[in-house]
C-alpha positions in Angstrom: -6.9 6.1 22.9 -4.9 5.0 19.7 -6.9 4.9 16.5 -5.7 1.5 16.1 -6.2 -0.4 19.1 -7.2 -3.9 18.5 -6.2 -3.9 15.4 -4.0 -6.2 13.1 -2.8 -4.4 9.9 -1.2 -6.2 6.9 1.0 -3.8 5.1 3.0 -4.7 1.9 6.3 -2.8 1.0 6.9 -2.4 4.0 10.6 -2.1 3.9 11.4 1.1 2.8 9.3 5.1 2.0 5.5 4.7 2.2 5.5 1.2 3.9 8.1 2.0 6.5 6.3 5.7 7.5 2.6 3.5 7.1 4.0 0.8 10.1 5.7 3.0 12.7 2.8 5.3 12.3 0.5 2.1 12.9 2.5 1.0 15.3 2.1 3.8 17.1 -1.7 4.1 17.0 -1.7 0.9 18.5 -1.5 -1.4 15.6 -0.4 -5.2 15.8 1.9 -5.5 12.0 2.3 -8.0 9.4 4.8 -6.6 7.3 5.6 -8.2 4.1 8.5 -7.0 2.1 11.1 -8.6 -0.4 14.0 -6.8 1.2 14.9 -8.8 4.5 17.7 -5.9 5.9 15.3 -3.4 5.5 11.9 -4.8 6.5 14.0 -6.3 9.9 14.6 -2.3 10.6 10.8 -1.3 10.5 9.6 -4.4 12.6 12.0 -3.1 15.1 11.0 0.5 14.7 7.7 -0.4 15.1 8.2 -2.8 18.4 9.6 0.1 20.1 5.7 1.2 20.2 5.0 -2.1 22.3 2.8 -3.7 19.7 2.7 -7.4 18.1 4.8 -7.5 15.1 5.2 -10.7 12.6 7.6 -10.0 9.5 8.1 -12.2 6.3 10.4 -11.8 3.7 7.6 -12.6 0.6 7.7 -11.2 -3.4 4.1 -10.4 -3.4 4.1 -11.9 -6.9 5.0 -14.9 -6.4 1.4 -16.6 -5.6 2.6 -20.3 -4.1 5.0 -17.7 -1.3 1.7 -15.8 -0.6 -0.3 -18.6 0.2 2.7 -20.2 2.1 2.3 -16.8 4.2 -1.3 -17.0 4.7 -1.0 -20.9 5.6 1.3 -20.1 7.9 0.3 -17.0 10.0 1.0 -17.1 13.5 -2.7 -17.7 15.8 -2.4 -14.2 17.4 -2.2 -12.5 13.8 -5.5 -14.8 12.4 -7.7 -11.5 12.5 -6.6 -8.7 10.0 -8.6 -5.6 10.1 -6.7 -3.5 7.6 -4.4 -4.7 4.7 -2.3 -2.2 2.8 -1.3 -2.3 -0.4 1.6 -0.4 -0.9 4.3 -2.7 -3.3 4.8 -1.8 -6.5 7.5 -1.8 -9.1 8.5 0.3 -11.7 10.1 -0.7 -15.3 10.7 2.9 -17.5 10.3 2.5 -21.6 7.8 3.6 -24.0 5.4 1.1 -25.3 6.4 0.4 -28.4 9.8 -0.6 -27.1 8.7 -2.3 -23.7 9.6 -5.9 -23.2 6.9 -8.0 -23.2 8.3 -9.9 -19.9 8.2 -6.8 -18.2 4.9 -6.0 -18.4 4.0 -9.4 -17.3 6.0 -8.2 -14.0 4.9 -5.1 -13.2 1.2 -6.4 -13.9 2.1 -9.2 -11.1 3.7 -7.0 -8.6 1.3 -3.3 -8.8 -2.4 -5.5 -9.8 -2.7 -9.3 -10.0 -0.9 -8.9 -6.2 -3.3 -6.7 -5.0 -6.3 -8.8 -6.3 -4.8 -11.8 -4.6 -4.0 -10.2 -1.5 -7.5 -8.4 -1.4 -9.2 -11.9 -2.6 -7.4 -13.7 0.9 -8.2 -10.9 3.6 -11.3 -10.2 2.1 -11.8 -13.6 3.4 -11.0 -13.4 6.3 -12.5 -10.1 6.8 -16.3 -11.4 6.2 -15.3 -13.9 9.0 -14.5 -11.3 11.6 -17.4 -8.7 10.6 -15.8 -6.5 8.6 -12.6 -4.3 7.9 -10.6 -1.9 6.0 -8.6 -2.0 2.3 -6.0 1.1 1.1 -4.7 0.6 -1.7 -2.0 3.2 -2.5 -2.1 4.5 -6.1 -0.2 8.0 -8.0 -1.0 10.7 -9.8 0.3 8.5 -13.0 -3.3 6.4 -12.4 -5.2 9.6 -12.1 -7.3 11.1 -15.3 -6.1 14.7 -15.9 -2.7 14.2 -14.6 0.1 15.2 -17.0 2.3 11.7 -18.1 5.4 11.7 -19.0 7.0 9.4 -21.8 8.5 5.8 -20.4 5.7 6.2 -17.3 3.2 4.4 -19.8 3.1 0.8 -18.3 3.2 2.0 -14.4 0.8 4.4 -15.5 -1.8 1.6 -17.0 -1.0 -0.8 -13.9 -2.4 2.3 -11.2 -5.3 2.8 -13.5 -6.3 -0.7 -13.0 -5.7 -0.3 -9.6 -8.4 2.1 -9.5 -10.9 0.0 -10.5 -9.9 -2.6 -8.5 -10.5 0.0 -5.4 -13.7 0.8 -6.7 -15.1 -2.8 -8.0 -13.8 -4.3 -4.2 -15.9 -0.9 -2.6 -19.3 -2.3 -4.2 -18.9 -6.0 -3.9 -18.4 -5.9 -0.6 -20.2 -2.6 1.4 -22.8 -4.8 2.8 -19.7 -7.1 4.4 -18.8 -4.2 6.3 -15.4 -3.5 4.4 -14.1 -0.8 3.4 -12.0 -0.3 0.2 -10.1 2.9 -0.5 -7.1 4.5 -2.3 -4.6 7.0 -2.4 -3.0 8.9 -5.0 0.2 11.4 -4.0 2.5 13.1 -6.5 6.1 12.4 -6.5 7.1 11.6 -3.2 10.2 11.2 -1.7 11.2 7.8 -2.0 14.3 5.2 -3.4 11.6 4.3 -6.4 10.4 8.5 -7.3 14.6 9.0 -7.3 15.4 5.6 -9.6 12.2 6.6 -11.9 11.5 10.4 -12.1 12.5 12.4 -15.0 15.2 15.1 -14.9 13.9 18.0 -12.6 11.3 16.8 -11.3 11.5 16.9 -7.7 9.3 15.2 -4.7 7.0 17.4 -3.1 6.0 15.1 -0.5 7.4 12.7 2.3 6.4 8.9 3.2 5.3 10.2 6.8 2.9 12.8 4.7 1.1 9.7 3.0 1.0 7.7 5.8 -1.4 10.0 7.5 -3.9 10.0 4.6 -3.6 6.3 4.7 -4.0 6.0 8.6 -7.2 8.4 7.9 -8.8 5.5 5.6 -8.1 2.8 7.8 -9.5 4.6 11.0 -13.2 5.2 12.1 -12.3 8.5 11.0 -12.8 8.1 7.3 -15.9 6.1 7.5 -18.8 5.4 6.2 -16.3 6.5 2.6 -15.5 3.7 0.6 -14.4 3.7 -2.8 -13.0 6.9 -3.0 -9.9 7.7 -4.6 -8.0 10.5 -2.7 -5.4 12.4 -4.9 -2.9 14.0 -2.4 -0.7 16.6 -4.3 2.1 18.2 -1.7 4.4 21.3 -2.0 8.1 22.0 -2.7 7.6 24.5 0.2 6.1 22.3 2.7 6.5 23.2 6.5 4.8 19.9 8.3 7.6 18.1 9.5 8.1 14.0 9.9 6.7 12.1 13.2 
């Protein structure tokens, strides 16, 4: 049986890299999608990726931080996507500069977009979650958030934003174990996506694929992974990998 029959799954970014790999690999455990992305070409070519699996799918075009077009999303969910068992958090944005020369304006942004979003998103499913009996939150992270992790100049501010994410995994995990939900994150190295390419410095290359996070992500939101919650799962790939795409 699919690991996600029954299920409704919110997933954010889901346009393009993680998000795309995250919803056909949903889909095809069985997953009904919301997929939320700010990029209407692309997130139209996942929902249809993903209804070639046979499951529900309900697609908005929504900048995760812009609160008043979240809660217009939420307002106006269709009846037969009411439930959510499983939101992902995978938007984020990244603005390169050093601190001492970063705009203030675009700290403000990248705060919106990679924490205050995921606060607000967590805030309304957890909601709903506690209605239903429980659920499942993945929040995915990167080695930038990650204590021990070498930094690199200009990374500061994305850096800062996945440490607070962090604690936002683990804060959600103990407020609401006895609610039966589950709150977890991811952390991969540089993987091979439009935002590693725009950001990365020169030489350093991806040493994972969206498909390869996807699974770890699929392993939290399963019966699988449980009873974990608030765990942090740091998943470093190689240049030399052999596991292909599904």
């Amino acid at each position: 049986m699919p690991e996600l029959k029954n299920k409704t799954a919110l997933i954010t970014g889901a346009g393009r890299g993680i998000g795309l790999a995250t919803a056909v690999l949903f889909a095809k455990e069985g997953a009904d999608l919301i997929l939320i992305s700010r990029t209407a070409d692309e997130l139209s070519e996942t929902a249809n990726l993903a209804l070639n699996h046979k499951v529900n799918v309900f697609s908005a075009t929504v900048d995760i931080s812009d609160k008043d077009a979240v809660d217009h999303l939420f307002e106006n969910l269709p009846d037969d996507f009411s439930k959510i068992d499983i939101l992902v958090n995978n938007a984020a944005r990244f603005i390169a500069g050093r601190i001492d020369e970063y705009y203030y304006s675009d700290f403000e942004t990248m705060l919106k977009t990679n924490v205050i979003a995921p606060y607000y998103l967590s805030h309304l499913v957890i909601r709903n979650m506690k209605e239903h009996g429980g659920g499942n939150i993945v929040n995915v992270s990167s080695f930038s958030g990650c204590h021990g992790v070498q930094k690199f100049p200009g990374f500061g501010v994305y850096g800062i934003t996945k440490y607070a994410l962090w604690g936002l995994t683990e804060i959600l995990a103990v407020e609401n174990r006895e609610h039966h939900i589950r709150v977890n994150q991811v952390s991969p190295s540089a993987v091979d996506t439009r935002m590693f390419k725009e950001a990365s410095p020169p030489g350093l290359e991806p040493d994972l694929t969206p498909a390869e996070v996807a699974r770890q992500i699929l392993y939290l939101a399963s019966d699988r992974s449980a009873p974990l919650s608030g765990a942090n799962i740091m998943i470093e790939g190689m240049p030399s990998s052999q596991v292909k795409d599904e």
